[in-house]
N, C-alpha and C positions, 0 to 999 in steps of 0.2 A: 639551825632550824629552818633557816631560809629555802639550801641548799634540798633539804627533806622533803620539803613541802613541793620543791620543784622536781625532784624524782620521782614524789609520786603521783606529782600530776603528769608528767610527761609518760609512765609505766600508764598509768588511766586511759592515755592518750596513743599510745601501741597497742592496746588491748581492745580500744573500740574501731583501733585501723583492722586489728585483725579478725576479729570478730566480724566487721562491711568484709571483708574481702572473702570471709570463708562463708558469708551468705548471698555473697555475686558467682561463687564458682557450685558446676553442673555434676552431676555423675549421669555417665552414660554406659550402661550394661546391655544385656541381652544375650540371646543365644543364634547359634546359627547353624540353619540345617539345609539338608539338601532335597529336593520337590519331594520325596520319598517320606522325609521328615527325621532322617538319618542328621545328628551331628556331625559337625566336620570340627575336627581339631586340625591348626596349624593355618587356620585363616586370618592373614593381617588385616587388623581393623585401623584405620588412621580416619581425623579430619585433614581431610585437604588443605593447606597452607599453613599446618603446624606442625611441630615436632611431639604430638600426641596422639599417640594411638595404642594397641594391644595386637593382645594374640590368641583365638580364642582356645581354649585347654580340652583334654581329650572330651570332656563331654560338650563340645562346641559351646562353649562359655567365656565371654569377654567382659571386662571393666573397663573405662577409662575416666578416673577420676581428677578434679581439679580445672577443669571445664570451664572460662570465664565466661559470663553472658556474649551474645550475639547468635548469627543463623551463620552455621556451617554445610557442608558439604559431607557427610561419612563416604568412607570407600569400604568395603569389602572386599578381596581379593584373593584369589587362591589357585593351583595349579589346576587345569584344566576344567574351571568354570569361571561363569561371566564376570565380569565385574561389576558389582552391588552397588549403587547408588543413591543416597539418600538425603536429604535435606531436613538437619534438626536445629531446633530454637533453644539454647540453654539460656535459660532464664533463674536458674535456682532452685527447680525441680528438678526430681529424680527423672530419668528418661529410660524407660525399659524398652529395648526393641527386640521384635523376634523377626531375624532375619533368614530369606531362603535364595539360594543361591542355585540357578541350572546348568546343568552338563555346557560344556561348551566343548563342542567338538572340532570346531577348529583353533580351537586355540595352538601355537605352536608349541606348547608346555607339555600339552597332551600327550601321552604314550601310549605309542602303540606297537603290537604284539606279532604282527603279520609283516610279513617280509624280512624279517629280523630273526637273529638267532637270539636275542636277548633283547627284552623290553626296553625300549628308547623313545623317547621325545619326538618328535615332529623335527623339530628343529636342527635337532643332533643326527638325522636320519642322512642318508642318501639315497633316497626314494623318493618318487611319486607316489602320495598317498590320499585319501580321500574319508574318514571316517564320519560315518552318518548317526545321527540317536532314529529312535524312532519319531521324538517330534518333528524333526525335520523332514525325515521319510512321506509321514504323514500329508506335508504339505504341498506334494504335488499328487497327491489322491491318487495312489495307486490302485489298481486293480489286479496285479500280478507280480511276482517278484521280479520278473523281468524289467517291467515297468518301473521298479525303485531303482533299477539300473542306471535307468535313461539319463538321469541324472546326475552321473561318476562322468566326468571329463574325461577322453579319449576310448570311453567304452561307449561301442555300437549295438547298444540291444533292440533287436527286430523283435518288437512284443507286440506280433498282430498274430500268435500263434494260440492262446488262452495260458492259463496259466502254467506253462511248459510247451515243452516241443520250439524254445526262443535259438534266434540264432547272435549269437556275443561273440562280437569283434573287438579287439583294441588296436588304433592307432594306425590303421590303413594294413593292417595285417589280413589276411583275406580269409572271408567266409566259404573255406573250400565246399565241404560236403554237410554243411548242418551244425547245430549246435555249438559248441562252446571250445573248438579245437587247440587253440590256443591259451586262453583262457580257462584256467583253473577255479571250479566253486567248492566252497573248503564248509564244513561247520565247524565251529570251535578247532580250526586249525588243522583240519583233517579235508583231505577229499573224500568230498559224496559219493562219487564214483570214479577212478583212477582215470577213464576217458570221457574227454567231455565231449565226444563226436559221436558215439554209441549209437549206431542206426534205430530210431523209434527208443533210446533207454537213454534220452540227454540227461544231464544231472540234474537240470531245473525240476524236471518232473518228480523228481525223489526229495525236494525242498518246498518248505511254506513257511512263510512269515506269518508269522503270529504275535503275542504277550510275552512270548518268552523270551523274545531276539532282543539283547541289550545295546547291541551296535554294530551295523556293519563299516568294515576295513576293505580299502579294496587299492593294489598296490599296481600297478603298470609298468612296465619294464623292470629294470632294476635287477633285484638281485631273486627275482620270480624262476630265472631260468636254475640256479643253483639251491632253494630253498623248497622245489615241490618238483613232480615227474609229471610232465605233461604238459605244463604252461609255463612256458616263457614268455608268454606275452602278459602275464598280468593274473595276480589271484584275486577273488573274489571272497573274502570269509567272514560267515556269517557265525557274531556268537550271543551265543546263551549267557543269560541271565543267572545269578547262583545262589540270591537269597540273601546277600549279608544286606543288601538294602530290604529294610524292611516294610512288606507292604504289598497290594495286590488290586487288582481291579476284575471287575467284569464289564463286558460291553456286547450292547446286540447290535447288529446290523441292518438293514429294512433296505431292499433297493425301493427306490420313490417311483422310477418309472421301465424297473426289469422287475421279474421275479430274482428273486436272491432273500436269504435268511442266515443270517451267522451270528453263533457268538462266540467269543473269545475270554476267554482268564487266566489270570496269574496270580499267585501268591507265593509270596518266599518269608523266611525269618529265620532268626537263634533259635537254634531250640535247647541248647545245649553249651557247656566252653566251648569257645573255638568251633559249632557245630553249628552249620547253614543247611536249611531246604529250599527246593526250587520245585513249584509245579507249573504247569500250563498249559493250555492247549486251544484246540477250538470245534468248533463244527457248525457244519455251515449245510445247508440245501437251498437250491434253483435251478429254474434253467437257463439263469447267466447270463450277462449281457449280449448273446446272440441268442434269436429265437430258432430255437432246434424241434418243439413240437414235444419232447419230453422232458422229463428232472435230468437235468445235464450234468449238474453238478449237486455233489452229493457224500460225505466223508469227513474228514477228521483227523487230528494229530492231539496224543498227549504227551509229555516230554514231562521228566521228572528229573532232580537233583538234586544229589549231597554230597556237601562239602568239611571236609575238618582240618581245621587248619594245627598244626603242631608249631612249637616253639623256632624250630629252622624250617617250616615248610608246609606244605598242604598235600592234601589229597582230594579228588573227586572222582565222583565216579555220576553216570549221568545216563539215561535211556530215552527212547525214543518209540512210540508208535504211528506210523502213518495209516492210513487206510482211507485214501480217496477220490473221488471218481470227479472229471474235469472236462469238456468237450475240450477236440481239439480241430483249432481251426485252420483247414489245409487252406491253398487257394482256392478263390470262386473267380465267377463269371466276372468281368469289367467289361464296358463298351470305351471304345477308345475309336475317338475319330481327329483329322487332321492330320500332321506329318511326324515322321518319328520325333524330331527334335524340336517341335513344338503341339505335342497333343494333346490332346483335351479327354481326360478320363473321368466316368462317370457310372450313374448306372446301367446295369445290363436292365432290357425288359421282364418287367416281374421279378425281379431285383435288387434291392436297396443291399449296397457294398458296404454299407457301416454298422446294418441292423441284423441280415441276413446270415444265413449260413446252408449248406450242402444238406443239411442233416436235416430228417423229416422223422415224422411219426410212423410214415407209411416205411421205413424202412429202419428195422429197430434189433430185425434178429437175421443172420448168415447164415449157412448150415454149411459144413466144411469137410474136409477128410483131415483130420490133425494129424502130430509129427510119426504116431503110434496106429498108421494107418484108418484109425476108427471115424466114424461118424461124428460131426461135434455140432454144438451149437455155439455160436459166437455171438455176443450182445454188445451191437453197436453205443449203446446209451452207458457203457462200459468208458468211453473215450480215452483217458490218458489215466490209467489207473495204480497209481502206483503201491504196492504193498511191503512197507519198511519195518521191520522190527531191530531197534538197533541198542548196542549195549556198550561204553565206555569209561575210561578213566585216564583219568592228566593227574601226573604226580610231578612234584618237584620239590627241592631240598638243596639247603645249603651246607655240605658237607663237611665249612670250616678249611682256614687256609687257602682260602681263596677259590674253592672247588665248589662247582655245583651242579646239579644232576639234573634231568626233566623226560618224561616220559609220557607220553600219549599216543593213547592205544584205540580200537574202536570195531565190535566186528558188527557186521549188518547182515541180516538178513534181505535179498530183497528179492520181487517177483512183482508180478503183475500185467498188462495190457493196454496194447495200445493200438484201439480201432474207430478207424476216420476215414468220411468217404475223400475220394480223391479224384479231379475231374479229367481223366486223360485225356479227352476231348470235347470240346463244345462247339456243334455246328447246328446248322437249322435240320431240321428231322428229314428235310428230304435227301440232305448230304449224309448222314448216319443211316438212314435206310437203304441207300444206293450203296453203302458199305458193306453191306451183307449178301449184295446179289441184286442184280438187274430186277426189276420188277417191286424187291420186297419192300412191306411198309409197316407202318407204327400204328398203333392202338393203344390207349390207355387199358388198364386193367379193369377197366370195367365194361370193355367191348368199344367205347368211344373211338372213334377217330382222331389221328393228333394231325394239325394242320401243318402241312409243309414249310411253312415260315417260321414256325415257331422254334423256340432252342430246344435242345436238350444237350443232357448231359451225361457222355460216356465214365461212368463209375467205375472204379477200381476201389475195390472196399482194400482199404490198408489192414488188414486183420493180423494182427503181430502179436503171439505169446509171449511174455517176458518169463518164461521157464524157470529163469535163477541167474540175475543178479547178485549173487552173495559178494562181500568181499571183508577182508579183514586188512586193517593199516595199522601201522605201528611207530611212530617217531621218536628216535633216542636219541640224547643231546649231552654231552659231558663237556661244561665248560671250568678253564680254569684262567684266572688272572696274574699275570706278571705285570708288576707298576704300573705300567701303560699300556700294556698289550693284553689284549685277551684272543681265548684261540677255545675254538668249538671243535666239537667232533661229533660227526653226527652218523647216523644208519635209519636210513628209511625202508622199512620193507610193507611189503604190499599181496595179496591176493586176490585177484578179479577174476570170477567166473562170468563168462558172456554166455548164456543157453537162451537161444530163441527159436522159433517158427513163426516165418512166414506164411501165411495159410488165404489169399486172394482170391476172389469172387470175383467176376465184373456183372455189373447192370445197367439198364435205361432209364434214366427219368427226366421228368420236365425240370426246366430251369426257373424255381420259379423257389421266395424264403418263406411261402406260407405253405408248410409242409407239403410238398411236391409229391406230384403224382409215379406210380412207376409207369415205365410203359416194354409191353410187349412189340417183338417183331415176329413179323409171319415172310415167310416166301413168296414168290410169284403163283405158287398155287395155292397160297392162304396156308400155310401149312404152318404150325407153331415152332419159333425157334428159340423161343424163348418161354419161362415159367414164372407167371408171380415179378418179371421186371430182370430176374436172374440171366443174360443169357450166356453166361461161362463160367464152372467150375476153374476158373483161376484166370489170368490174365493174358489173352492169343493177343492181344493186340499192342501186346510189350513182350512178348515171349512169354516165354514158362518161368515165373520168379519165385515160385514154389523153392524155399530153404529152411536149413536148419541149420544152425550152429549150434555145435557141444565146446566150447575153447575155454581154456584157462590160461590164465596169465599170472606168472610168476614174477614180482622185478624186487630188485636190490638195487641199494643205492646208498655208500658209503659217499659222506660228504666234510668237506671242512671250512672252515672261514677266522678270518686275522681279523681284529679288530687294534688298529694302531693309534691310539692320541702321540700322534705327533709334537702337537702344541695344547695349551689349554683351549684354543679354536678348531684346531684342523687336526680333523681325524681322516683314515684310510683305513678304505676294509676290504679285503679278498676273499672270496671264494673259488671253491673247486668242487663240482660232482658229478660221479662216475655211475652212470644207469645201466642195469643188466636186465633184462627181460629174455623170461622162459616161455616160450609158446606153445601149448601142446592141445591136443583134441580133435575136432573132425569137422569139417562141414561139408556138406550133403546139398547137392541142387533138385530140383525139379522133374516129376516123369508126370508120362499121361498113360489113360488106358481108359476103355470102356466100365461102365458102375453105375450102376443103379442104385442110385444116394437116397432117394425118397421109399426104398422098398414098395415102391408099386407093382413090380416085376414087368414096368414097362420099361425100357431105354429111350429118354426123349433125345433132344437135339442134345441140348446141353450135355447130358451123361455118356452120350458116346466119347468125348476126349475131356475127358476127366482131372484136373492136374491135382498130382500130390505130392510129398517127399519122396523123393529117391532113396529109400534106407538100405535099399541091395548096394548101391554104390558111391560110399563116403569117401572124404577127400582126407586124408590123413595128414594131419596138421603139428608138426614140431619142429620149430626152428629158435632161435634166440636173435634178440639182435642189443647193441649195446652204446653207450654215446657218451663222451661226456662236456660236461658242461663247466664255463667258469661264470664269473663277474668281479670285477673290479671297481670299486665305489670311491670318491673324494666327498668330502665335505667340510666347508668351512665358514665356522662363525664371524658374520662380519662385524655384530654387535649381537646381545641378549637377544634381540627380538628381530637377527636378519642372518640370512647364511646363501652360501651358493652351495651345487652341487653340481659331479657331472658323474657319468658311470658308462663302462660297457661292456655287455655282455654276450656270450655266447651260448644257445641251448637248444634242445628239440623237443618234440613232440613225436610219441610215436604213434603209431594207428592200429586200432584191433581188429573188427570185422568190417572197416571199410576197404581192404586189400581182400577180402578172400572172396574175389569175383573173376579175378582178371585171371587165371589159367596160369600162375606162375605154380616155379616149384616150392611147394609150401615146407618141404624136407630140410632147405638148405637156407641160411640165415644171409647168405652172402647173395642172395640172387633176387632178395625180399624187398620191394621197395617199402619197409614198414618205418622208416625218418624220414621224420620234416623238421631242417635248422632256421632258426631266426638268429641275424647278427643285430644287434642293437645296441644304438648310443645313445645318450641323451643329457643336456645341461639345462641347469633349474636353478632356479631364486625363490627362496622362501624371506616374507617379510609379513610379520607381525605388528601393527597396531593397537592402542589401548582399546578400540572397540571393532578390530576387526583383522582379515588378513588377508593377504595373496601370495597366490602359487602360479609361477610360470615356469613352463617346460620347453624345449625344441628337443624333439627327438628324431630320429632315421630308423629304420626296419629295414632288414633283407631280409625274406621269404625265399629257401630254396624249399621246394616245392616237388613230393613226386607221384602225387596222382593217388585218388580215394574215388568209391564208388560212391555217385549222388545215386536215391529208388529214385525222388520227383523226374530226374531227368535221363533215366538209365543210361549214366555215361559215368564217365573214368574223366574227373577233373583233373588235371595235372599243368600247373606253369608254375614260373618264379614270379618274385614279386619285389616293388621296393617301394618305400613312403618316405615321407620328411613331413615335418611338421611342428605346429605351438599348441601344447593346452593353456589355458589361462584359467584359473577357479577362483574366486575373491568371494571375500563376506564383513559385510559392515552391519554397525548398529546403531543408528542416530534417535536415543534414546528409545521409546518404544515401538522405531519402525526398523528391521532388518530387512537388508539384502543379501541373496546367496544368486549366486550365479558362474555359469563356466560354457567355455566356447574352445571349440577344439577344432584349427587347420589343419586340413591333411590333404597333400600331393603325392599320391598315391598312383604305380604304373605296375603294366605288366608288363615281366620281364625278360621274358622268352615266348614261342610257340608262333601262333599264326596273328596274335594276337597283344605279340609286342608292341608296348608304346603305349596301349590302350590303357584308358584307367578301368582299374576292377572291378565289377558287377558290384552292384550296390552301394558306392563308396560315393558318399558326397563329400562333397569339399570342407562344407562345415556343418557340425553338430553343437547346438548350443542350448542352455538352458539359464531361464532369470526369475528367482521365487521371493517375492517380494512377500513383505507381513506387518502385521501390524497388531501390539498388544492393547486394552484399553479396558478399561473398568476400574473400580477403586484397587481391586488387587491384583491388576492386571490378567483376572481371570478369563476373560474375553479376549476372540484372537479373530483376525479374517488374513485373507490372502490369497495370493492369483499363482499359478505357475507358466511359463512359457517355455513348451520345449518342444524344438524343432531343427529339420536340417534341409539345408539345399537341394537343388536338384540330384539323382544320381543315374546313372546306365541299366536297363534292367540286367544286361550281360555284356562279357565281355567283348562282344563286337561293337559295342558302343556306338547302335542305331538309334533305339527306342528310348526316351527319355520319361524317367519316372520323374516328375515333378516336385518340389524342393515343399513342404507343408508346415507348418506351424499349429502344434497343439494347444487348449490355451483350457488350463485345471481350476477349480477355487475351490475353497472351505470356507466356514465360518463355525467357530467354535465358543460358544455359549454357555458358563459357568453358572449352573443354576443356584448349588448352593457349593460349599467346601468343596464336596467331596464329589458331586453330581453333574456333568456337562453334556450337551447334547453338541454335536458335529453333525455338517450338512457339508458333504463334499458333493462336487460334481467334478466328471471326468470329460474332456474332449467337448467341453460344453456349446460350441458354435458347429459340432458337429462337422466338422474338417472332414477330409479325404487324406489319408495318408497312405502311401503307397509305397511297403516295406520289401519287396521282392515280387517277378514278375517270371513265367515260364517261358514265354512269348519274348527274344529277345529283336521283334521288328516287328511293326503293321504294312499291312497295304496301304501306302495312303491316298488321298481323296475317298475314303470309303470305311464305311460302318466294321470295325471290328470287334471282335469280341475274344478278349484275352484272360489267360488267366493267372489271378494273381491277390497275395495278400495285403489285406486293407487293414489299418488300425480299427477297432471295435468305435462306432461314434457315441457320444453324448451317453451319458449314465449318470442317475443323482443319486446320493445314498445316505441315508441317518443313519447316526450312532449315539446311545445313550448309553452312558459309561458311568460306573460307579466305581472311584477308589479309596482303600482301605486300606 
């Protein structure tokens, strides 16, 4: 009985042990989603310093029960976003948390799609890669896509141009004739336009960031020269948004101290199994952060998408509308005094370089002879107009057996205009009056007198029809895997129509940014030689540049690439591709003749030599030319979260209407200088930390180089080229304060001509940028933050006299969570209002004495609210 009595007081005595212990332990749940408010399934939940945690299940839902009291530490963690930090008190209550976890785009786990024949990690990659969200974008306040560039490590974007017309370098590779020649801009994996040097039709123009861009990628050297035709130096690709995150905002824009009005939205979701939409767009009117005297800017873009995903695969299909008008800004007036290599730039009189621009009210409409001989009218307040209708679709499928297929396709329409004054010369009016003839002199248009000291400025109105840009791209992909090898086979083909007219005026006006006056010239016996500020049907004081091109361009490009896991660390990947370009069509130069443009049935000065197309006598254009290209890639994991890499490659770039100037024969392929090779190496360390990462590069470039027509400088650019150098790009998080930043040396020469040795126009030594930030609020809905980005001194040309001075931009926001869903943003741009000095025509001053050069200055200081609402 004894024995009884003692079991069941000791059973009594297990019962109330476990009964205390199962009211000291926690249960901790919740769910976990992404900013969007998307579940994420496969996210590990743990406390830090136990062996408890979960996993959240496809509808991002977590348990972890049995919890003893005390304050732990939760982690949340997941492929390519942050890592979730939390601090909970188990006490014996239930603990429900609803957790949100953001994009992290540098995480090395991340995958990315660009420069790759098949989606791969960061880490796993052998590339230089850089991918941006739009928060991030965001936080050096952009004002033009150019501008989000400035940003990407070893790319040089001169974004003092408006939003187009940029010149994009990477890596001391040289900015021969404009635009983006080397550097490829992609959407959704596609080129915008197969040539990114396109006299007046760069690609930027035909691009706008908006709500609907989900992340830019952007790859530099690598294996760029064998994955796209045209950029070896580095792709830019910007992609779309598709819907499966569910949700959408609208946002207006208000410039605080420009005219400017924009708004922007997006919305996507299911609407169906497997079945995604994507809409977006914007429109915007001002006249922009330079004062031009009329609505400068003015248009719009809507983009739509849908997606359906099947059990092995998906399909999209996706459009695009552009339609919008953009000043563009050439160079202006600078005054520059002191000695080349130490000068001191500023403004011109009646001038301000960072407010100002060329463009007046007094001068808003052209009157032309167009390509079809007729009368036209040409409207300057037109600037950078680009008109895009575009229609696409990406398929891909797993065919089983290790086989799978991918296709992206994309045809556009496009056309549009682009007219901007341009200052051929600026001297004091008594040097421009003696230009025309002993005696003769200047008057404003309203009979005034214009004072001999004063500036003015020789205009060459840039009036360029963009006829028909159309093109259609096509990329086909069939990969198949053996063990540890996989092997691609690819075919890119392509169609670019280039149809433009050149169509030049020149006029007189004062130099001055508060809509400048025109002024007429008269002769030594007063006589008019001028009309209204007009005084030449096209350009005598550059020649006759009166053109047209009809040209189409034909290219194929069969490609392939190895992918080898050597080891579970080290992989090698090869490429090979072979580019064919068909060249056919016509262009036509310049005539003159007697016309009476205004049907008054007078002939003035101007109308006696008249310039127009030449269409009696076109230049007959069909030749091919063809290249091909490789790359070789290593990479090896030194641990999870570190690797090396190194690569080299070989590839070109070809040229369209910048060769059909120089007098060759356009018939024969072999006599064409229409390639330019880049040889590039380069070795990289990527290493990943728990709250952050870096990326170092040392790469080399050779530039064989064989000459493009610049209009700014009506000359035939042609040298070799070679560079060395380090990117460095890092991002840390010490709890609610990030840094991002990247710095890029480059030793950069020219390597042939009169002007060997020299380093290359425009090329400074370092470009760097440091975006610091800072979250804070109860739900971290509050943000502020600075950006710094800037570069060294650089040459304005390559005789490396004149030095353009090394500047430092300095951006901030603050972003204000009013309620959930509600936030207002206060960005400012170039806020201490800097001089930045991106390219110069004027490769020397006179010194000890007052010059006056012309050249492009960054836009200064601009503040801007956004009140955004997302749903």
């Amino acid at each position: 009985m004894k024995n009884a009595t003692n079991l069941k007081g000791l059973c009594s005595l297990l019962l109330l042990l476990v009964t205390t212990i199962s009211l000291a332990q926690t249960k901790i749940s919740g769910t976990v989603n992404d900013k969007a408010g998307m579940p994420i399934p496969g996210v590990n939940i743990i406390l830090d310093g136990t062996t408890k945690g979960a996993v959240t299940d496809f509808d991002g839902k977590f348990a972890i029960t049995g919890v003893e009291d005390g304050t732990y530490t939760l982690k949340a963690s997941s492929v390519g976003y942050t890592t979730y930090n939390q601090s909970v008190n188990a006490n014996g209550s239930a603990i429900v948390l609803k957790i949100k976890l953001a994009d992290d785009a540098e995480s090395l786990d991340q995958v990315i799609i660009t420069g790759v024949v098949n989606p791969r990690s960061k880490i796993e990659s052998s590339v230089s890669v850089t991918s941006m969200q739009p928060a991030t974008i965001k936080q050096s306040a952009p004002r033009s896509t150019a501008e989000i560039f400035r940003t990407i490590p070893g790319i040089r974007s001169e974004s003092s141009g408006g939003e187009g017309n940029a010149n994009i370098a990477v890596r001391g590779v040289p900015i021969s004739s404009g635009g983006s020649k080397y550097v490829q801009l992609q959407e959704d994996g596609l080129p915008v336009l197969l040539y990114g040097d396109i006299s007046f039709g760069t690609a930027d123009i035909f691009t706008r960031f908006d709500y609907n861009v989900k992340r830019i990628e952007a790859i530099r050297g690598g294996s760029a020269s064998t994955l796209t035709s045209n950029g070896p130096g580095g792709i830019i690709n910007i992609i779309s948004k598709t819907g499966k995150n569910e949700g959408g905002a609208i946002g207006t824009t208000f410039g605080l101290d420009y005219n400017s009005f924009r708004t922007d939205f997006n919305y996507g979701s299911k609407i169906g199994d497997g079945l995604y939409f994507h809409a977006g767009g914007f429109y915007r009117a001002g006249e922009g952060v330079r004062e031009t005297g009329f609505t400068a800017n003015n248009g719009g873009q809507l983009k739509l998408s849908l997606t359906k995903e099947f059990e092995n695969g998906s399909v999209r299909v996706y459009a695009k509308y552009l339609n919008d008008r953009a000043a563009a800004y050439l160079p202006m007036p600078i005054q520059v005094t002191g000695t080349n290599s130490d000068p001191d730039w500023g403004n011109a009189p009646n001038f301000d370089a960072t407010r100002g621009s060329l463009h007046s009210a007094n001068l808003t409409q052209t009157v032309r002879i167009g390509a079809d001989g007729q009368i036209q009218r040409g409207d300057v307040t037109d600037g950078m107009n680009p008109l895009s209708t575009s229609v696409g679709m990406q398929a891909n499928f797993d065919l089983g057996n290790d086989w799978k297929v991918m296709n992206n396709a994309r045809y556009s329409a496009n056309s549009g205009a682009f007219v901007s004054p341009f200052p051929s010369q600026v001297a004091d009016a008594t040097t421009i009056a003696d230009s025309f003839g002993a005696g003769s002199t200047l008057a404003f248009t309203d009979g005034s007198p214009v004072s001999g000291n004063s500036l003015v400025a020789r205009i060459h109105m840039f009036d360029v029809e963009l006829n028909n840009f159309n093109n259609f791209m096509n990329d086909f992909k069939l990969s198949k895997s053996f063990d540890n090898l996989d092997v691609t086979v690819g075919y890119f083909k392509s169609f670019q129509s280039i149809s433009m007219s050149w169509l030049w005026n020149s006029y007189l006006q004062e130099v001055n940014d508060d809509n400048a006056r025109l002024i007429n010239v008269f002769d030594a016996g007063n006589n008019a030689l001028s009309e209204n500020g007009l005084y030449a049907y096209g350009t005598p004081f550059w020649g006759n540049l009166h053109r047209n091109y009809d040209t189409d361009y034909n290219v194929s490009a069969p490609y392939v690439n190895f992918t080898l896991e050597a080891s579970e660390n080290f992989t090698i990947d090869a490429s090979l591709r072979y580019d064919k370009g068909r060249v056919s069509g016509s262009f036509t130069g310049g005539t003159q003749r007697e016309f009476d443009v205004n049907n008054d049935g007078v002939i003035s000065v101007p109308e006696q030599n008249v310039f127009a197309i030449d269409n009696a006598n076109p230049t007959a254009v069909d030749y091919d030319y063809d290249y091909v290209s490789y790359s070789v890639g290593l990479n090896y994991k030194l641990q999870d979260n570190q690797a090396v890499f190194g690569r080299y490659s070989r590839g070109a770039s070809a040229k369209a209407d910048r060769i059909l100037f120089s007098g060759l024969d356009y018939l024969d392929g072999d006599r064409i200088n229409a390639l330019d090779f880049i040889n590039q190496a380069e070795i990289g360390y990527k290493r990943g930390f728990e709250n952050g990462a870096i990326y170092a590069t040392a790469f080399y470039a050779k530039t064989e180089e064989e000459g493009g027509f610049e209009a700014s400088t009506n000359s035939i650019i042609e040298n070799d080229y070679k560079s060395l150098g380090v990117e460095v790009e890092g991002f840390y998080r010490f709890n609610d304060f990030s840094l991002r930043g990247a710095v890029t040396w480059t030793d950069a020469e020219v390597d042939s001509g009169d002007n060997a040795g020299n380093t290359p126009r425009r090329q400074p030594d370092f470009i760097y940028n440091v975006i610091p930030s800072y979250n804070f609020g109860n739900e971290k809905q509050n943000s502020v933050g600075l950006s710094f980005i800037g570069q060294s001194k650089a040459f304005a040309q390559d005789n490396n006299e004149l030095v353009m001075p090394g500047f430092l931009i300095v951006n901030s926001f603050v972003n204000v969570g009013i309620t959930k869903s509600l936030n207002v943003n206060i960005a400012a741009n170039n806020i201490f209002d800097s001089l930045g000095i991106t390219e110069s025509e004027e490769g020397s001053i006179v010194e000890g004495q007052t010059n006056i050069v012309r050249a492009r200055p960054l836009p200064g200081r601009s503040i801007s609210l956004t009140l955004q609402y997302m749903f």
